[in-house]
N, C-alpha and C positions, 0 to 999 in steps of 0.2 A: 780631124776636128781640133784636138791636142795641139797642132800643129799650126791651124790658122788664127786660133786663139792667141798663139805665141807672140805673133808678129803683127796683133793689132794694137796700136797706140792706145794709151792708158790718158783720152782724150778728157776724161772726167779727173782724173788727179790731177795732171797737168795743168786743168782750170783752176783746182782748188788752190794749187802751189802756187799758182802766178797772181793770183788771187790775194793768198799772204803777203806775198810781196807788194802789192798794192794796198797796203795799210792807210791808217788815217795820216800817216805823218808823212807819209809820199806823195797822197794828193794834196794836202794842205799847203806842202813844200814843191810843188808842182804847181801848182796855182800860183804861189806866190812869185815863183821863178818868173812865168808867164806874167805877170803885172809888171816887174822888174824889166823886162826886157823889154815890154811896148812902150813903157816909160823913159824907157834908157832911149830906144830909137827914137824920142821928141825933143832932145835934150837939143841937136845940132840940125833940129828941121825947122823950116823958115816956117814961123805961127800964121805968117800972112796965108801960104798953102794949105794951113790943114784944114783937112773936112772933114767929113763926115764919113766919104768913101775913103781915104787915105787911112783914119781910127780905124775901119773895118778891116780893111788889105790887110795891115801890120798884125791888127788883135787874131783876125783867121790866118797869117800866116805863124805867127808862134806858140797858137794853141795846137796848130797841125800837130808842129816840129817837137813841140816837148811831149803831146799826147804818145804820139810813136816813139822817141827815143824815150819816156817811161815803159811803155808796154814792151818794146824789145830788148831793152836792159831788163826785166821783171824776166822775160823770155828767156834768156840767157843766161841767168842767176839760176833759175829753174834747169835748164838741160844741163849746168855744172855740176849742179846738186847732184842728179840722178845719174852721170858718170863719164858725161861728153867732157869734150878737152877744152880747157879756157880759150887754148888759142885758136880755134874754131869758131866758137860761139860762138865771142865778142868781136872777133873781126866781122861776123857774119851779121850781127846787131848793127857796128859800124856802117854798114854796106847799107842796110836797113834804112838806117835813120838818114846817114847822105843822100838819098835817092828818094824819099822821102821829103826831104828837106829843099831838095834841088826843085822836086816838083811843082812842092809849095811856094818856092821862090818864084817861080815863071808863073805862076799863077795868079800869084798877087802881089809880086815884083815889089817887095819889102825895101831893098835896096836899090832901085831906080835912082834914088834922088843921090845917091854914093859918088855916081857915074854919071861922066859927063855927056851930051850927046852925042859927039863926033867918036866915042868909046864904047858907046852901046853894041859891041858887037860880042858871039856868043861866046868865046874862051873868056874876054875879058869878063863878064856877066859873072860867067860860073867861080872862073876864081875868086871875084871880090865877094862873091855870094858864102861861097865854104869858108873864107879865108872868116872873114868877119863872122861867120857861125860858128865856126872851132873856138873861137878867140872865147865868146860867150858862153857855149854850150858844152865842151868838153870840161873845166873845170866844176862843173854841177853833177854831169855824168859819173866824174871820176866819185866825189862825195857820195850822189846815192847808192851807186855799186858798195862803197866799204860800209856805208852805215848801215843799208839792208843787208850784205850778211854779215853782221856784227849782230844785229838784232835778230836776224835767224837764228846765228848761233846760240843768242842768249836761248830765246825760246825753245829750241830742244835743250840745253840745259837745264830748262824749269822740267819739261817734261818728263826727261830720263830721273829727276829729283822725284818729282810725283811717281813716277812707276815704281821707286827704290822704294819711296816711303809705302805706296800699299802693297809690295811686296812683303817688306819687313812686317807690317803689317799684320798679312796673311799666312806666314809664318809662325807671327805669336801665337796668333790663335788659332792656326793647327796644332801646336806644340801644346795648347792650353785644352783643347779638344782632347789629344789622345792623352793626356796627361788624367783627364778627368773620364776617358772612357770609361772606367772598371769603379766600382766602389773602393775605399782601400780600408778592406778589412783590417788588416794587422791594428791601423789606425785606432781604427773603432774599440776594438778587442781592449787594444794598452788604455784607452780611455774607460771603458768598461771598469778592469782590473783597477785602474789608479780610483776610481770612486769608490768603491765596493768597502774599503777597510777605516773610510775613514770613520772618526771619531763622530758620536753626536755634535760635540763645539764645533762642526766643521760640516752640516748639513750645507750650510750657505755653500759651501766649493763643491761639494758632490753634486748639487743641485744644478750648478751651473757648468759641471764638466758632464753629466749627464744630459744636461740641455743641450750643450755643444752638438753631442753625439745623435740626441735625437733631431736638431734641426738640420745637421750634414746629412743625415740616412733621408731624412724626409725631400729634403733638396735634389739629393744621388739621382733619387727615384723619380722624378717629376724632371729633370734634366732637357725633355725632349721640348718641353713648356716652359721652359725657364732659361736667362741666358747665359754661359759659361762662368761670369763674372760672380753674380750670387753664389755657385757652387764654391767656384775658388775661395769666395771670402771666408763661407764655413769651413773648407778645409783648413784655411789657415787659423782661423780662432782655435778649432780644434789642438791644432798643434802646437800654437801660443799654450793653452789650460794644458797640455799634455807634459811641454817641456816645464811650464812652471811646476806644476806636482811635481814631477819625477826628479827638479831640483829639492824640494822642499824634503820630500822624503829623505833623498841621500843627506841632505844635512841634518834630518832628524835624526 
C-alpha cells in the first residue's frame, strides 16, 4: 500500500502550484499580449479583405497559441520547482507549444495571406508559420518564465519571514509560560520583609509594596484565566517597588 501510495502523482498540489503561477498579472499580461499580436497581424493586411471570418481565424488562432504556451510554461516552472531538470522541462514546454501552435496555424491559417499562392506548399507553410511565431512569441516567453519565478521566489520569502516571525513568536511565549509557571516565592518573601519595618511616615510605600504583592499572589493563582501578559506586569511592578526599597534602605 506504502508503496503504491509512493508513486502516485501529487495531482492536487500540482494544480495548486500551477495555479500560483497563473496569477492576475499573467492573465492580464496574457491577454494583453493576445490583443498585441491580432493587432500587430492588421498592421500589413489589405483592409479591403478583412471580415469578419479573417478577425475570427487570427483572434482563435493566438488565443490557442498564448493560452498553451502560458499553461506549459506555468507547467514547467512547476516540475523545476519540485526537482525535474530545466533542460527537460522547458524543451518539453517548447515541443508543446510548437505543435500546439502549428496545429492552430493549419486550422485557421493566421498566415495565409504571408505566402504567396504558387508557395503554399507544406515545408514552406510551416517554416514561415514558426519562423514569424518565434519572432513574436519567444521574446514574451522568455519575460514571463523570469518574472514568475522572481515573483515566486519573493513569495516564499514573505512566507519563511511569516514562519520566522511566529516562530519567534511562539518562543516568547513559551519562555514567558515557563518563566511564570511557579510562583516566585523568594519575590514575595523580600517584598514581605522590605514593608514590614517601615516607619509610620511611610505607610503610603508599605501600602503599595504590599499591594504589589497581593495583586502578583492574586494574579499567580488565577493564571489559568487570565493571560501571561497581566502576570508578567505584576511580576515586574513587584520588582520595580522591591529594587526601589532595597535602594532606599541601603542609602539610608
Amino acid at each position: 500500500m506504502s508503496a503504491r501510495r509512493s508513486t502516485q502523482v501529487d495531482w492536487r498540489g500540482w494544480r495548486s502550484d500551477v495555479a500560483r503561477r497563473l496569477d492576475r498579472a499573467a492573465i492580464v499580461g496574457a491577454s494583453g499580449f493576445t490583443l498585441f499580436c491580432v493587432a500587430l497581424m492588421f498592421v500589413h493586411f489589405d483592409r479591403a479583405k478583412l471580415d469578419t471570418a479573417v478577425v475570427a481565424a487570427r483572434s482563435l488562432f493566438w488565443l490557442t497559441t498564448v493560452t498553451v504556451t502560458v499553461l506549459a510554461l506555468a507547467a514547467s516552472m512547476v516540475a523545476v520547482a519540485r526537482g525535474a531538470r530545466a533542460w527537460v522541462a522547458y524543451p518539453l514546454a517548447g515541443v508543446a507549444i510548437v505543435t500546439a501552435a502549428a496545429a492552430a496555424g493549419f486550422a485557421f491559417a493566421p498566415y495565409a495571406w504571408l505566402i504567396s499562392a504558387e508557395h503554399q506548399h507544406f515545408p514552406g507553410t510551416v517554416v514561415a508559420h514558426l519562423t514569424i511565431l518565434s519572432m513574436q512569441l519567444a521574446p514574451a516567453a522568455v519575460f514571463y518564465v523570469c518574472a514568475s519565478n522572481a515573483a515566486h521566489q519573493a513569495r516564499l520569502l514573505r512566507s519563511l519571514d511569516i514562519e520566522r516571525a511566529a516562530e519567534s513568536e511562539r518562543l516568547v511565549q513559551q519562555r514567558l509560560q515557563t518563566e511564570l509557571a511557579t510562583i516566585d516565592h523568594d519575590l514575595v518573601l523580600t517584598g514581605m520583609r522590605l514593608a514590614l519595618p517601615l516607619l509610620a511616615s511611610e505607610a503610603a510605600q508599605a501600602e503599595e509594596l504590599l499591594g504589589a504583592v497581593t495583586a502578583y499572589l492574586r494574579l499567580a493563582h488565577q493564571r489559568g484565566a487570565l493571560d501571561a501578559q497581566s502576570v508578567a506586569a505584576a511580576l515586574d511592578e513587584l520588582r520595580r517597588l522591591c529594587t526601589n526599597r532595597s535602594g532606599a534602605t541601603a542609602l539610608g
